[in-house]
C-alpha positions as CSV (number, residue, x, y, z in Angstrom):
1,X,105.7,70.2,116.6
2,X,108.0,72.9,116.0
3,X,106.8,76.7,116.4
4,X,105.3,78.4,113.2
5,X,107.3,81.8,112.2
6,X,104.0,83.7,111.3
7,X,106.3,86.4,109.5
8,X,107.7,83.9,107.4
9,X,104.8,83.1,106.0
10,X,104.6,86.9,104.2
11,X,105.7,87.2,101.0
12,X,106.4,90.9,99.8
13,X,104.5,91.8,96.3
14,X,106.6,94.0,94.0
15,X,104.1,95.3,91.9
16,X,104.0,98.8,92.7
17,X,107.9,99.0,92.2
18,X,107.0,99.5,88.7
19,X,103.8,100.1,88.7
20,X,101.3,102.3,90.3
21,X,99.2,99.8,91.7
22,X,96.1,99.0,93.6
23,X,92.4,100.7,94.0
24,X,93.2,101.7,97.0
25,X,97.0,103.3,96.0
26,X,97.4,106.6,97.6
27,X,101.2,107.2,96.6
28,X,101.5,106.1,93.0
29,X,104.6,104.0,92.0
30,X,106.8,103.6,95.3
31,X,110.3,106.1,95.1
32,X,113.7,103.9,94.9
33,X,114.5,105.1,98.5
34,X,111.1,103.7,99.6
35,X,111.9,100.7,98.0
36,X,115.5,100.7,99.4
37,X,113.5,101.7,103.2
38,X,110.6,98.1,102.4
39,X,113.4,95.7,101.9
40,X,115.7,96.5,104.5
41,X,112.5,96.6,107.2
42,X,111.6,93.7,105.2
43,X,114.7,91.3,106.1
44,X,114.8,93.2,109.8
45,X,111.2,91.5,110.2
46,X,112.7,88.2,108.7
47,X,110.6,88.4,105.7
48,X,112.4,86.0,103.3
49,X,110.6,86.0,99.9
50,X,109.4,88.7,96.9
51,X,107.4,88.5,94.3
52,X,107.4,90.2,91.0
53,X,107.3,89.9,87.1
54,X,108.1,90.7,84.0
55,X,104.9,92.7,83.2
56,X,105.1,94.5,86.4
57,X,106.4,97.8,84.6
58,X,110.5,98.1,86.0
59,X,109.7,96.3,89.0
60,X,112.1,93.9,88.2
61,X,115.1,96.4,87.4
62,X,114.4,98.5,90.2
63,X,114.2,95.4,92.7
64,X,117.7,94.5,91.4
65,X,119.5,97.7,91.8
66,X,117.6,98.0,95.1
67,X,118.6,94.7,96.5
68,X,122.5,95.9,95.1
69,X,122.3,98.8,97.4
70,X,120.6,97.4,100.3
71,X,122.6,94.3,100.4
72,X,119.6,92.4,101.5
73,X,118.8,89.4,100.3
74,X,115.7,87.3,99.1
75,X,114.2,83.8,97.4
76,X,112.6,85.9,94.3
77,X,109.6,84.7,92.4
78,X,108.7,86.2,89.2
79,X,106.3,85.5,86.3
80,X,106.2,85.5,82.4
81,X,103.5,85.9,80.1
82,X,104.1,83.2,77.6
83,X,104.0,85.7,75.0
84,X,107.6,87.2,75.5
85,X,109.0,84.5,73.2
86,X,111.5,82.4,74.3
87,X,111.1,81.8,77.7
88,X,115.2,81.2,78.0
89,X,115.7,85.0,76.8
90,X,112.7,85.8,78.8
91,X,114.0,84.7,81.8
92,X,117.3,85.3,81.3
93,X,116.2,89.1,81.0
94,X,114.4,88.9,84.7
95,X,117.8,87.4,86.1
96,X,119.8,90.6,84.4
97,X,117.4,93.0,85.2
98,X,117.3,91.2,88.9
99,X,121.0,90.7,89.0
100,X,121.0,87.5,89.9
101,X,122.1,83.9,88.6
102,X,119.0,82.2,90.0
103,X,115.8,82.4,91.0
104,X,113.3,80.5,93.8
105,X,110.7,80.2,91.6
106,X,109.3,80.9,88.1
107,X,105.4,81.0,87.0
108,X,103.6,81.1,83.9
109,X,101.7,84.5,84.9
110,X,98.8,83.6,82.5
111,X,97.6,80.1,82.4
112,X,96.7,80.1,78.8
113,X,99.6,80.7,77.6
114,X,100.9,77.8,78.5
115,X,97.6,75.8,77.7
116,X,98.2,76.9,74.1
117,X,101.7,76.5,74.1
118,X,102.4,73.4,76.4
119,X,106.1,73.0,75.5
120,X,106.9,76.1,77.3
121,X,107.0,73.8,79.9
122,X,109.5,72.0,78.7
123,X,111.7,74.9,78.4
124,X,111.0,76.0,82.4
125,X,111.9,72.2,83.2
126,X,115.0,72.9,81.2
127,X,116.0,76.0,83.2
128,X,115.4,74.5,86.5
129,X,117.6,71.5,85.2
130,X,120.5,74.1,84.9
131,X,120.1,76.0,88.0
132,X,118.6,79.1,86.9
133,X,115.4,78.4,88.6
134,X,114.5,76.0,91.8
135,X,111.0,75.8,91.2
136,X,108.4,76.4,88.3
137,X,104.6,76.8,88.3
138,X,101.4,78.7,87.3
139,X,99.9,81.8,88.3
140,X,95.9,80.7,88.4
141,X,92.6,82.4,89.2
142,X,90.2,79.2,88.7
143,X,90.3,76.2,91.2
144,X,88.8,74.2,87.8
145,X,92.9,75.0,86.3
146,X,94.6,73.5,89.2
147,X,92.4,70.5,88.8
148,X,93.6,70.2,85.1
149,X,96.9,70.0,85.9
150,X,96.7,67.8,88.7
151,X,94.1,65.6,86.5
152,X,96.9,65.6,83.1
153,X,99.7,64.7,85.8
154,X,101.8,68.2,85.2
155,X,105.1,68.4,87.1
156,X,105.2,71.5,88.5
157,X,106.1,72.6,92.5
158,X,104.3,76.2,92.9
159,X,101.2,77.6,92.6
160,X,99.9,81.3,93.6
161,X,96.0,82.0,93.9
162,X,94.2,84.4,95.2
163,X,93.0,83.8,98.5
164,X,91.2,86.4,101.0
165,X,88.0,86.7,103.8
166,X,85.5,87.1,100.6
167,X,87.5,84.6,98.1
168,X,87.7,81.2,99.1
169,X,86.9,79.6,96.4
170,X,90.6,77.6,96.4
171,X,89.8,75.8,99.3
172,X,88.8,72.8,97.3
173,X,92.2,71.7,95.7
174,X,94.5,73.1,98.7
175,X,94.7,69.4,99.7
176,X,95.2,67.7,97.0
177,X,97.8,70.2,95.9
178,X,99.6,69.8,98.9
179,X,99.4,66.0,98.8
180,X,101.5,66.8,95.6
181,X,104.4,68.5,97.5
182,X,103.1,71.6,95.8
183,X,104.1,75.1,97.4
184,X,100.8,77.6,97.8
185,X,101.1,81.1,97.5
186,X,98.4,83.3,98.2
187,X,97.2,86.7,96.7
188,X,94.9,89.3,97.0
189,X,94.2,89.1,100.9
190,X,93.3,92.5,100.8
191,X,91.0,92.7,97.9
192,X,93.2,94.6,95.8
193,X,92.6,97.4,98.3
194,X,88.6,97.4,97.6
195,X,88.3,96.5,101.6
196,X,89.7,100.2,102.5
197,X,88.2,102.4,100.5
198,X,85.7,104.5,101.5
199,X,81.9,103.2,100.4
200,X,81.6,107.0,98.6
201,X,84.4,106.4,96.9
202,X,84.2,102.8,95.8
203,X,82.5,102.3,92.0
204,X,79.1,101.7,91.7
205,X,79.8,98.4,90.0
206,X,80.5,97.1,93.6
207,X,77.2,98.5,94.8
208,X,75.5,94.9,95.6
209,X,78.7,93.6,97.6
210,X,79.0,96.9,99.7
211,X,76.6,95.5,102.9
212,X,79.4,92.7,102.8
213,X,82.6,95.1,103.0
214,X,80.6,96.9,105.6
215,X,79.9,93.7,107.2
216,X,83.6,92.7,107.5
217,X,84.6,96.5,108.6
218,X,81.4,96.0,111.9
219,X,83.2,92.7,112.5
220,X,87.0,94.2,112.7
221,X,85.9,97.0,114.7
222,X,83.4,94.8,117.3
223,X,86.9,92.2,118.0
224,X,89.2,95.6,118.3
225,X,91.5,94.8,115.7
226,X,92.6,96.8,113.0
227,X,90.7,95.6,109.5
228,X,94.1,94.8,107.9
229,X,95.2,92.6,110.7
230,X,92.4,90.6,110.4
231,X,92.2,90.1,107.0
232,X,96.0,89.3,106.6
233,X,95.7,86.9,109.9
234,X,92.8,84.9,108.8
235,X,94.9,83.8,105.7
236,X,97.8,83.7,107.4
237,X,96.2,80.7,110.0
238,X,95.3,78.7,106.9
239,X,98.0,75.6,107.0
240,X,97.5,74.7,103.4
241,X,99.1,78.4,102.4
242,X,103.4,78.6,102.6
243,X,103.0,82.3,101.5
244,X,100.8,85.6,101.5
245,X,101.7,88.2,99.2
246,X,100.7,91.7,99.9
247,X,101.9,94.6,98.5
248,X,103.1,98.0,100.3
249,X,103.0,102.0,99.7
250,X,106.8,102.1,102.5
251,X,108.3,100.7,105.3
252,X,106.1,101.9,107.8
253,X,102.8,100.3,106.3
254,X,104.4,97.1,105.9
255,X,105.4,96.9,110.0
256,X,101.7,97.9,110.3
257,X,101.1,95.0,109.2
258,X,103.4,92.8,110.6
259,X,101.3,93.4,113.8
260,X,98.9,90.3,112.8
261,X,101.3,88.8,114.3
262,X,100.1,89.6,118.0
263,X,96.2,88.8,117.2
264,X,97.1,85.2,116.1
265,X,95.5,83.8,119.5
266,X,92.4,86.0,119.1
267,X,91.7,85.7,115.2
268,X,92.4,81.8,115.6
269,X,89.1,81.4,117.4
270,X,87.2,83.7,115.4
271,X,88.0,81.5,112.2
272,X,84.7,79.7,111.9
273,X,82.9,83.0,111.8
274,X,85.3,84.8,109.6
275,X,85.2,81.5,106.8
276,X,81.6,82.9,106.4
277,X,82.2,86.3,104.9
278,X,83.0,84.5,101.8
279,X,81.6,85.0,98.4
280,X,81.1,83.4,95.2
281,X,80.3,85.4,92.2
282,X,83.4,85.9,90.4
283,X,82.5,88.9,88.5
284,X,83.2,90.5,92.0
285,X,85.9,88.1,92.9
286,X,88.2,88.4,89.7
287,X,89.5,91.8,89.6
288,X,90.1,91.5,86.0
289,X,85.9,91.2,85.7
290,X,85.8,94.5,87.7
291,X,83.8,97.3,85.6
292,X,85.8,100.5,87.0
């Protein structure tokens, strides 16, 4: 068997590009330099995929004048709503803003949408036909949707779910989406952040789940390996996943991370322990259900 590229397998989230994003955020928005500084340490690492979307602020704008100056180069994935209108405009708008002819992939950022307005399907399909996207799919956060559309027979090549130490609940479908030829991207590997913040400074709507994060944090430090290493490793060793996005504040953090890489061995054999951090209320799970 050929030798897995680890790196590969990360996906850089665009979010706070436009956005100032995630609990744990200590910068705000990231600077167009610091941009310019994530993708070009980004390519050097031989990261070769970003994802972003129309509803993440100028994210999409600033990723393609950034990507004009840098000269680097990446398959993009980005999301719509549903609720833009046409999703040719729609799209067609990303690939401006992106300054690009084509993209990798294309999801439908809220399920719904789509459920309510299944043609918009039909219109993805039609873009892909042309060119303008390679492949099309669905942004979910319940194992029950990718069932539906693997149940109602839906064409589609991509998903992205969240997927981390606490949320697992995915792990049910992975193979019966991959026995589809469907690509899995994964999400939320660090908790939106929740797993660094101090437990002073964390809401007390997380208050039940703290003994858990605290858990996790004992476990990191016991094994000597930093707690974002071990978080992004553990779903970077699950083979049903293609892609992990996370998200950084600059160049620096992201190499930080890229250091998984040299615990692979170690984190490997610590799997069956780790797969029993996870959780299942989803009022804790969902960050949309978060009470802030």
């Amino acid at each position: 068997m050929p030798e897995i590229n680890y790196l590969k397998k990360i996906a850089l989230g665009t979010a706070q590009f436009g956005l100032n994003y995630g609990i744990s955020n200590q910068t705000g928005q990231s600077s167009f330099d610091t941009v310019c500084e994530v993708l070009n340490k980004a390519q050097t690492l031989g990261i070769e995929t970003l994802d972003t979307a129309a509803a993440y602020g100028n994210s999409e704008t600033v990723l393609g004048e950034a990507l004009t100056k840098t000269g680097t180069s990446f398959n993009i994935i980005t999301k719509l709503s549903g609720k833009e209108g046409s999703v040719e405009k729609t799209v067609g708008n990303s690939l401006k803003k992106l300054q690009s002819k084509s993209v990798y992939g294309c999801l439908f950022h809220d399920y719904n949408s789509w459920k309510q307005e299944p043609q918009l399907l039909n219109e993805l399909q039609k873009l892909k036909a042309e060119g303008k996207i390679q492949k099309l799919g669905f942004s979910l956060y319940y194992p029950q949707q990718a069932e539906e559309l693997l149940e109602k027979n839906i064409a589609f090549d991509l998903v992205q779910v969240p997927y981390s130490l606490f949320d697992q609940r995915f792990e049910t479908v992975f193979k019966k989406l991959k026995k589809v030829g469907v690509e899995i991207h994964s999400r939320s590997v660090f908790f939106q952040g929740l797993f660094f913040l101090e437990p002073g400074k964390t809401s007390p709507y997380f208050q039940e789940i703290l003994p858990q994060i605290a858990a996790v944090k004992a476990f990191a430090e016991k094994q000597n390996i930093s707690l974002n290493l071990l978080l992004l490793g553990f779903a970077v060793l699950n083979s049903a996943i293609d892609k992990i996005v996370i998200g950084v504040e600059n160049a620096m953090q992201l190499e930080q991370n890229a250091a998984f890489i040299n615990y692979l061995p170690q984190i490997e054999k610590l799997y069956p322990e780790l797969q029993k951090f996870a959780l299942e209320k989803e009022e804790f799970l969902l960050p949309f259900n978060w009470k802030l």
